[in-house]
TIMAR-849581 format. One record per residue (C-alpha): residue number from 0; residue in one letter; y, x, z. Coordinates in nm, 3 decimals, m for minus. Example, Ala and Ser with C-alpha at 12.3 -4.5 7.8 and 13.67 -1.06 7.14 Angstrom:
BEGIN
R;num;residuo;y;x;z
R;0;A;m0.450;1.230;0.780
R;1;S;m0.106;1.367;0.714
END
This chain:
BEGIN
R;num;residuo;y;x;z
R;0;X;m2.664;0.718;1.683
R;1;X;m2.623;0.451;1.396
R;2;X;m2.501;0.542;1.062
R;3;X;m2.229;0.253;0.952
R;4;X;m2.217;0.269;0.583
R;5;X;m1.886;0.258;0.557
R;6;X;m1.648;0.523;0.373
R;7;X;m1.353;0.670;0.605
R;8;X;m1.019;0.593;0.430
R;9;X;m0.955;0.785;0.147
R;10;X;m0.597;0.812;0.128
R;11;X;m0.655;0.954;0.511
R;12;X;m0.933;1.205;0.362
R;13;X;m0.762;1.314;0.085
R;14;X;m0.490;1.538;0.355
R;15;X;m0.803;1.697;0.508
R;16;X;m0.800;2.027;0.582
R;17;X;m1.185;2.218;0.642
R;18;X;m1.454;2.297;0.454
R;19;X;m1.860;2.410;0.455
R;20;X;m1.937;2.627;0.739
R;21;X;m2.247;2.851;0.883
R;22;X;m2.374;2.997;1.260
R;23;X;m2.458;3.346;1.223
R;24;X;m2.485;3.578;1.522
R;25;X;m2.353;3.925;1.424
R;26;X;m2.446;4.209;1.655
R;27;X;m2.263;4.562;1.576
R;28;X;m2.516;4.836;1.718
R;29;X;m2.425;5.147;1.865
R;30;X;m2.462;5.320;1.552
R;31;X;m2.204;5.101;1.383
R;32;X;m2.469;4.894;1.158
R;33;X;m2.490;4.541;1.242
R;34;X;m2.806;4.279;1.276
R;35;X;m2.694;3.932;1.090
R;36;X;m2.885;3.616;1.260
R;37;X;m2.880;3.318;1.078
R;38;X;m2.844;3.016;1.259
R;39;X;m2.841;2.748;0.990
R;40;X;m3.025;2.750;0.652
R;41;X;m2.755;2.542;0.537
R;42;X;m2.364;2.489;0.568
R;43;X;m2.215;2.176;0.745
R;44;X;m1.877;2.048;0.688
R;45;X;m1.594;2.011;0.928
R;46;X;m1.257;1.889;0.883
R;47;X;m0.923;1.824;1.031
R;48;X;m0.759;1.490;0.911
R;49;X;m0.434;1.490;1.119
R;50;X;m0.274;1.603;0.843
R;51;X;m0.343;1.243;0.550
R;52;X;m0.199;1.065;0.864
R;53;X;0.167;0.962;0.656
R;54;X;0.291;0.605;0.810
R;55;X;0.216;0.344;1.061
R;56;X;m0.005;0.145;0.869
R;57;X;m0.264;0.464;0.832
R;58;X;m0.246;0.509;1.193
R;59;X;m0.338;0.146;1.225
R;60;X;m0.641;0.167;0.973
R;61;X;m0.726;0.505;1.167
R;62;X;m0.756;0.304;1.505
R;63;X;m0.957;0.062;1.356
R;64;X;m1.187;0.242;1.234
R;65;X;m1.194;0.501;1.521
R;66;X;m1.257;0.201;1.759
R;67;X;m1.507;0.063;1.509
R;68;X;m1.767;0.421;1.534
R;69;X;m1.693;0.443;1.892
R;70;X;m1.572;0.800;1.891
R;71;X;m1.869;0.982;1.802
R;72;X;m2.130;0.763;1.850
R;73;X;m2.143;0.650;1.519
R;74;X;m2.193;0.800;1.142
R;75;X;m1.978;0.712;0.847
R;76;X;m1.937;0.832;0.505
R;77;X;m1.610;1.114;0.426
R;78;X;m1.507;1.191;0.093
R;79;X;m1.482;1.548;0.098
R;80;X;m1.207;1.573;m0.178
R;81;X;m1.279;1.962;m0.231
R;82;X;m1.637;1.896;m0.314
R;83;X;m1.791;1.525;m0.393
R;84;X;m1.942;1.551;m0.722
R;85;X;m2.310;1.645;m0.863
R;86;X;m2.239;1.755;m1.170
R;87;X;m2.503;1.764;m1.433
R;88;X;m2.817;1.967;m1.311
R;89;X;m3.146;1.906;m1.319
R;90;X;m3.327;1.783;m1.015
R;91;X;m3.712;1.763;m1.103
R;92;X;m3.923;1.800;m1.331
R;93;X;m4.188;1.517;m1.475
R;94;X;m4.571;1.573;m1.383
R;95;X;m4.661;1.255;m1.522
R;96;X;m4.740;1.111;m1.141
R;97;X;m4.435;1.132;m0.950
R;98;X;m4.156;0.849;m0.985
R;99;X;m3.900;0.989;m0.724
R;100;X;m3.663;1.279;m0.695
R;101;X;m3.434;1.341;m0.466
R;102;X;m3.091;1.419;m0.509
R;103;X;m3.019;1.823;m0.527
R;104;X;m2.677;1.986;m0.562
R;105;X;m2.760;2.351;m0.695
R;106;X;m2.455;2.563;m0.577
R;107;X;m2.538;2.945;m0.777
R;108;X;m2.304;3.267;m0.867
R;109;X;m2.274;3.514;m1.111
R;110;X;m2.534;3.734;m0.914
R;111;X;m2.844;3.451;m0.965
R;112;X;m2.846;3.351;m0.555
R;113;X;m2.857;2.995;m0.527
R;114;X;m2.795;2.754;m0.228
R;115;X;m2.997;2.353;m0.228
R;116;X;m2.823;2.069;m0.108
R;117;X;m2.942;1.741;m0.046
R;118;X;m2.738;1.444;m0.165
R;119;X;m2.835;1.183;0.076
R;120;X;m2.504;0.932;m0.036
R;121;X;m2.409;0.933;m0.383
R;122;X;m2.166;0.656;m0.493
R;123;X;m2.281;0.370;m0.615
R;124;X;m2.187;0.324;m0.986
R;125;X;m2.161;0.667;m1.046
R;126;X;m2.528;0.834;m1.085
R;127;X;m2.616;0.914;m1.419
R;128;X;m2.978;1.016;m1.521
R;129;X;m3.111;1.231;m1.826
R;130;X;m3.514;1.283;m1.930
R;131;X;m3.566;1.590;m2.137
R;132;X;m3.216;1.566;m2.272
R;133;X;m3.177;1.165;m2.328
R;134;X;m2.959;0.965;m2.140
R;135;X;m3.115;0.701;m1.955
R;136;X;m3.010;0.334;m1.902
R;137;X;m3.284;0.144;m1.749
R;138;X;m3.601;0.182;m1.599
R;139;X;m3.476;0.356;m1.250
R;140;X;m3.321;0.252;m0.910
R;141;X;m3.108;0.437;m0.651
R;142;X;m3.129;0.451;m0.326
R;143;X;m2.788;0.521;m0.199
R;144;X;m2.869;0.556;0.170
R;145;X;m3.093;0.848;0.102
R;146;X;m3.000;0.980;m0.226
R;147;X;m3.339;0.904;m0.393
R;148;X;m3.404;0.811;m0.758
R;149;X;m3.685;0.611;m0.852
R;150;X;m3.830;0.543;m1.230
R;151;X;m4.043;0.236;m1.288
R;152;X;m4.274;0.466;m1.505
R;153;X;m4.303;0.878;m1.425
R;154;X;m4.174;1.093;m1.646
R;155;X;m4.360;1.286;m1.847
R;156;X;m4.518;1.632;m1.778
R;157;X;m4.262;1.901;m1.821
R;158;X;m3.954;1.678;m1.899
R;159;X;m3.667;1.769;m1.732
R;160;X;m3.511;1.496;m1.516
R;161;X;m3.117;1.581;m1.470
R;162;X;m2.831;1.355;m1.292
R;163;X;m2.495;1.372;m1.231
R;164;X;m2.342;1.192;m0.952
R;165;X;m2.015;1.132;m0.691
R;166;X;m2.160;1.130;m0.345
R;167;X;m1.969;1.113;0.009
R;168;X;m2.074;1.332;0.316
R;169;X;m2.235;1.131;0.625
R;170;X;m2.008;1.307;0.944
R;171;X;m1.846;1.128;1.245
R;172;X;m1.559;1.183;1.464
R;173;X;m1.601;1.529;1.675
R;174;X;m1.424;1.371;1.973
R;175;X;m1.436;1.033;2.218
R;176;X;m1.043;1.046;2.291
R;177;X;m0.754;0.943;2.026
R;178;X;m0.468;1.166;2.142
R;179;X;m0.157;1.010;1.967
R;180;X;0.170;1.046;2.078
R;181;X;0.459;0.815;1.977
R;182;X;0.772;1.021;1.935
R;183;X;1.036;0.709;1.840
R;184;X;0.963;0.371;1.675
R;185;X;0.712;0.432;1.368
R;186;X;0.735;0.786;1.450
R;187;X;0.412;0.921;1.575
R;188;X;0.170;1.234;1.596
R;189;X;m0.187;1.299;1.618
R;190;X;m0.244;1.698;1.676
R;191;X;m0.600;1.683;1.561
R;192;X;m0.826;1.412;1.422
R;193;X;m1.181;1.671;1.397
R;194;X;m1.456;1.537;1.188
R;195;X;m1.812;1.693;1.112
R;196;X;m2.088;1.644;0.883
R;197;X;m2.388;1.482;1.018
R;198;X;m2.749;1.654;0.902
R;199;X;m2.954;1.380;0.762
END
C-alpha cells in the first residue's frame, strides 16, 4: 500500500464523527474478577465522515478522491479536527551527538500516567522548535513524511529541545465500495463513509 501525501478534504473532515480507540480482551472469571488483555500499546483512530457530506459538489470532491486511493489501497492524510495539534512539549533532550528527534505527542492526567505518540505528519509551516527555552529560527529541517527534526549542529548536553506543531493522521478508506444513493436531483445519501488510521 502507497501513502499519497495528500490531505482528505477538510471541510468533509471537519463533520467527522470517531475518535482514538484500543483492542482489549476482557474475560469476567467465575469469581466475578476480570483478566484485561491488551491488544494494542497504542490507540488508532477511526472515523465516520458521512456526516461533512453537505452538497453536490462535496460528493463530487469525495468521488474523486475515493477513486484517486482506490478504496483502501491507498494512505492519505485526515485532519482529525478533535485532536491535530502538538502543543508545546519537549521531545528530547541534547547529548551533544544527536541531531534528530522525532516528533512525540505526550498525552498525561492528573494521576502522572502518560501515553507517547508519534507524529509522523506535522504540517508544514507550522512546527516550531525551542533549545533550553529559546526559540529557534534556523539551523534545523523537517521532515514532514516522518515527523523528524533535524539540527545542522546537536544541541547541547542537557538542553531541552521542545516543539509545537499541527500534524494530520495518515488513515485510508475502511471500505472498497462507495454506497451512495441519489434520492432526487442534488439530493443524495451516503450511510457511512468509515475511515481508519494507518500505523506508520
Amino acid at each position: 500500500m502507497a501513502f499519497h501525501d495528500v490531505r482528505f478534504p477538510d471541510d468533509i473532515a471537519v463533520g467527522a464523527t470517531g475518535g482514538p480507540g484500543f483492542s482489549t480482551d476482557v474475560v469476567t472469571l467465575r469469581s466475578g474478577r476480570e483478566k484485561r488483555n491488551v491488544n494494542w500499546a497504542e490507540a488508532r483512530g477511526r472515523w465516520d465522515v458521512a456526516h461533512g457530506l453537505k452538497d453536490q459538489g462535496q460528493l463530487d470532491r469525495l468521488v474523486a478522491f475515493f477513486r484517486a486511493r482506490r478504496g483502501r489501497a491507498h494512505a492519505f492524510r485526515f485532519k482529525d479536527w478533535t485532536d491535530f495539534r502538538l502543543p508545546r512539549q519537549a521531545i528530547g533532550e541534547g547529548d551533544g551527538a544527536t541531531v534528530a528527534f522525532p516528533l512525540v505527542k505526550s498525552y498525561g492526567d492528573d494521576g502522572g500516567y502518560s501515553a507517547p505518540r508519534r507524529i509522523t505528519r506535522p504540517v508544514a509551516g507550522t512546527v516550531r522548535l525551542w533549545l533550553a527555552g529559546v526559540e529557534q529560527q534556523t539551523g534545523f529541517t523537517v521532515d514532514h513524511t516522518a515527523g523528524v527534526v533535524t539540527f545542522a549542529a546537536p544541541p547541547a548536553a542537557a538542553a531541552t529541545v521542545e516543539a509545537e506543531a499541527e500534524f494530520d493522521v495518515p488513515a485510508r478508506f475502511d471500505t472498497d465500495q462507495m454506497k451512495v444513493s441519489v434520492e432526487a436531483y442534488d439530493a443524495f445519501r451516503w450511510g457511512q463513509i468509515p475511515i481508519v488510521e494507518v500505523r506508520e
